[in-house]
N, C-alpha and C positions, 0 to 999 in steps of 0.2 A: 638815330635820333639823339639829339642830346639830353644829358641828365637832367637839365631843366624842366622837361617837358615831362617827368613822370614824378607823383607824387609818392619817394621812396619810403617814404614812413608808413605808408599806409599800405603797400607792395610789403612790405617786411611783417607788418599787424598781421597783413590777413595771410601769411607764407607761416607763423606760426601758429595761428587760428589752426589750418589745415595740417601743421603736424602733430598738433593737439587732440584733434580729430583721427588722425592717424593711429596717435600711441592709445586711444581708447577701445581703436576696433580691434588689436594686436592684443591687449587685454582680453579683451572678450573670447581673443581665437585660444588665446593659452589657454581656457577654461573649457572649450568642445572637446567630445571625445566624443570617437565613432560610437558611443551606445545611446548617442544623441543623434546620431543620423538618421532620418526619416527614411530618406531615399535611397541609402544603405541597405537598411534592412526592411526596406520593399523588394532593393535586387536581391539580396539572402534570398527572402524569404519566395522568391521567384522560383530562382536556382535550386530549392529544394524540396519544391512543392509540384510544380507545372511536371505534368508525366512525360514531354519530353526534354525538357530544359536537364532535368537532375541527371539525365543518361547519355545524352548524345552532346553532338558537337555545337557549339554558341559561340558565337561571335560579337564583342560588345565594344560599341566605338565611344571615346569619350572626347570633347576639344581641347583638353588642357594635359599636358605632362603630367601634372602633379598630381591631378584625378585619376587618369589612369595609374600612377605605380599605389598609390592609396588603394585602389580596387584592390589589385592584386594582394598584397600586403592582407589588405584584411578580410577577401573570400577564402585566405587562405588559414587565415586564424577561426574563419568560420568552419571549417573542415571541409570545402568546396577541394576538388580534389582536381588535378591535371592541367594546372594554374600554367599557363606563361603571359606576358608583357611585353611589348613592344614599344617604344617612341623615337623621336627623332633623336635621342640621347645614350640610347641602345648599343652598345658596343661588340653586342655576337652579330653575325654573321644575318642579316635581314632572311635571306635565300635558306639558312637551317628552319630557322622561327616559322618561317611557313610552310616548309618540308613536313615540320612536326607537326602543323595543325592541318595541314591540307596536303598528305600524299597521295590520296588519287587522284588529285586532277594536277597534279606536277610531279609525274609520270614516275611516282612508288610506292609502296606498300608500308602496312604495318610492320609485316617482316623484314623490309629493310631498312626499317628506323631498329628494329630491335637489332640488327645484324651489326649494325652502324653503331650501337647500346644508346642511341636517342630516343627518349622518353615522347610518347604520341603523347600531343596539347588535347584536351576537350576543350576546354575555355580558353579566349583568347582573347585578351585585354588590348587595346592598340589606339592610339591615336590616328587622325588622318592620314599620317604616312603610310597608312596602308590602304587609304580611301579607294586608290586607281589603279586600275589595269592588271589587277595580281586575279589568280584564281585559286581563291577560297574557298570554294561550295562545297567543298566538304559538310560541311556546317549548311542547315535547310532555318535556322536559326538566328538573327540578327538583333541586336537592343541597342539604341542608340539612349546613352545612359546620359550624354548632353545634346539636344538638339541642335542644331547649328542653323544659325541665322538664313544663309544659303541653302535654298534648296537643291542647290545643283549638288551640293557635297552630300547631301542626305541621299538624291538619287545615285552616286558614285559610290558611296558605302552600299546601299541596299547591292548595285550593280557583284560586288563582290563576291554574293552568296545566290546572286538571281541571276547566270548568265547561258550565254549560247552552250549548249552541249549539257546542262546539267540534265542527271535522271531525277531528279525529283521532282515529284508533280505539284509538291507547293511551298512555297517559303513564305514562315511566319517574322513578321515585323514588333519587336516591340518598342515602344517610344515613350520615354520618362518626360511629361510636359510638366511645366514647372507648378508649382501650389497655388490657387487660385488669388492667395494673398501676395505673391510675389509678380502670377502674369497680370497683376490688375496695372503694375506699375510698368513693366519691361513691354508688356503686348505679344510675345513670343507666340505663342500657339495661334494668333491668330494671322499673327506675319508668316510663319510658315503655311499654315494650308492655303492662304490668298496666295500663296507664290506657288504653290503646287499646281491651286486649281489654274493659276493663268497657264502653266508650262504643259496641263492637262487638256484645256480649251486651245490652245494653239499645239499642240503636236496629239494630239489623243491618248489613249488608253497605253 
C-alpha cells in the first residue's frame, strides 16, 4: 500500500503513546520484589506445610522460562531443599535432570546416582518441555504453578506423574488459578474446566 493511504503522524502518536505505557510498567517491575509475591509464598508456604509436599517428591510445571528459573532461585533462598530446573534453555544433559528426579521408573536407583556422585531432585521445576512422554512418577505430586490455556497440556503434564505401570494408588493435583480480581478479566478458570468438562463428556472418566 502506498504511503498515502496511512495517516503517519498519528501511527507515530499512538507508537509512542504505547512505549510510554511501556516504560511505566518496567518502572513499576523495578520495584517488585518476591516478598511481594502472593503466589510465591502460597508455593512456600505449600512446600512446607502440606505433610507430603515438605518430604517427598513434587513435580511443578510453569509456561514461562523466566517463572520457572525465578521458582527455582528463590525456593531455594526459602531453604526448600533438592532444588533442580529445567527449560528449553537448559544446557545439561535433559536424560541426567530426569535420572535425578525420577530413577525408578528409568531403570536406576538412588545408589546409582550416589555412585555416579549425582545429587537425587525432590523438587523439579520444569517448563512444558517436559510436558510428553518422559516417565516421571517418581513423584505421586503435581502443581501446576501456571495454568495453561490448553487443556490438553494440562492432561500431558498431569500424564507424567499419572501413568501405566505406576505403584501408587493416587496422585495428587494442585493448580494455582489466578486471583478473582485478575480471572474476572482473563476468564482463565472458567475456559479450563469448560474444556476439561467437554474432553470429559466426549471421552469419559
Amino acid at each position: 500500500l502506498e504511503r498515502d493511504e496511512f495517516d503517519v503522524p498519528q501511527i507515530l502518536s499512538e507508537s509512542l503513546q504505547d512505549l510510554n505505557q511501556i516504560a511505566e510498567f518496567l518502572n513499576e517491575l523495578r520495584q517488585f520484589k518476591p516478598s511481594h509475591d502472593d503466589k510465591l509464598r502460597a508455593l512456600i508456604h505449600l512446600l512446607k506445610t502440606d505433610p507430603v509436599l515438605k518430604k517427598h517428591k513434587v513435580m511443578i510445571f510453569s509456561e514461562f522460562m523466566a517463572t520457572a528459573r525465578y521458582l527455582a532461585t528463590e525456593l531455594e533462598k526459602a531453604g526448600i531443599k533438592g532444588i533442580d530446573q529445567i527449560d528449553s534453555g537448559t544446557k545439561r544433559s535433559r536424560s541426567d535432570v530426569i535420572r535425578q528426579f525420577a530413577p525408578y521408573y528409568n531403570g536406576m536407583t538412588s545408589s546409582d546416582l550416589q555412585t555416579k556422585g549425582q545429587p537425587e531432585t525432590r523438587v523439579l521445576i520444569a517448563t512444558d518441555v517436559l510436558s510428553e512422554g518422559l516417565n516421571l512418577q517418581d513423584a505421586t505430586r503435581l502443581i501446576n504453578y501456571d495454568l495453561h490455556w490448553n487443556p490438553v497440556r494440562l492432561m500431558q503434564r498431569i500424564g507424567r506423574v499419572n501413568r501405566i505401570g505406576s505403584i501408587a494408588d493416587r496422585i495428587h493435583i494442585f493448580n494455582f488459578f489466578p486471583t478473582a480480581q485478575v480471572d474476572a478479566n482473563i476468564d482463565l478458570k472458567k475456559k479450563a474446566i469448560v474444556k476439561l468438562q467437554a474432553f470429559h463428556s466426549a471421552l469419559g472418566e
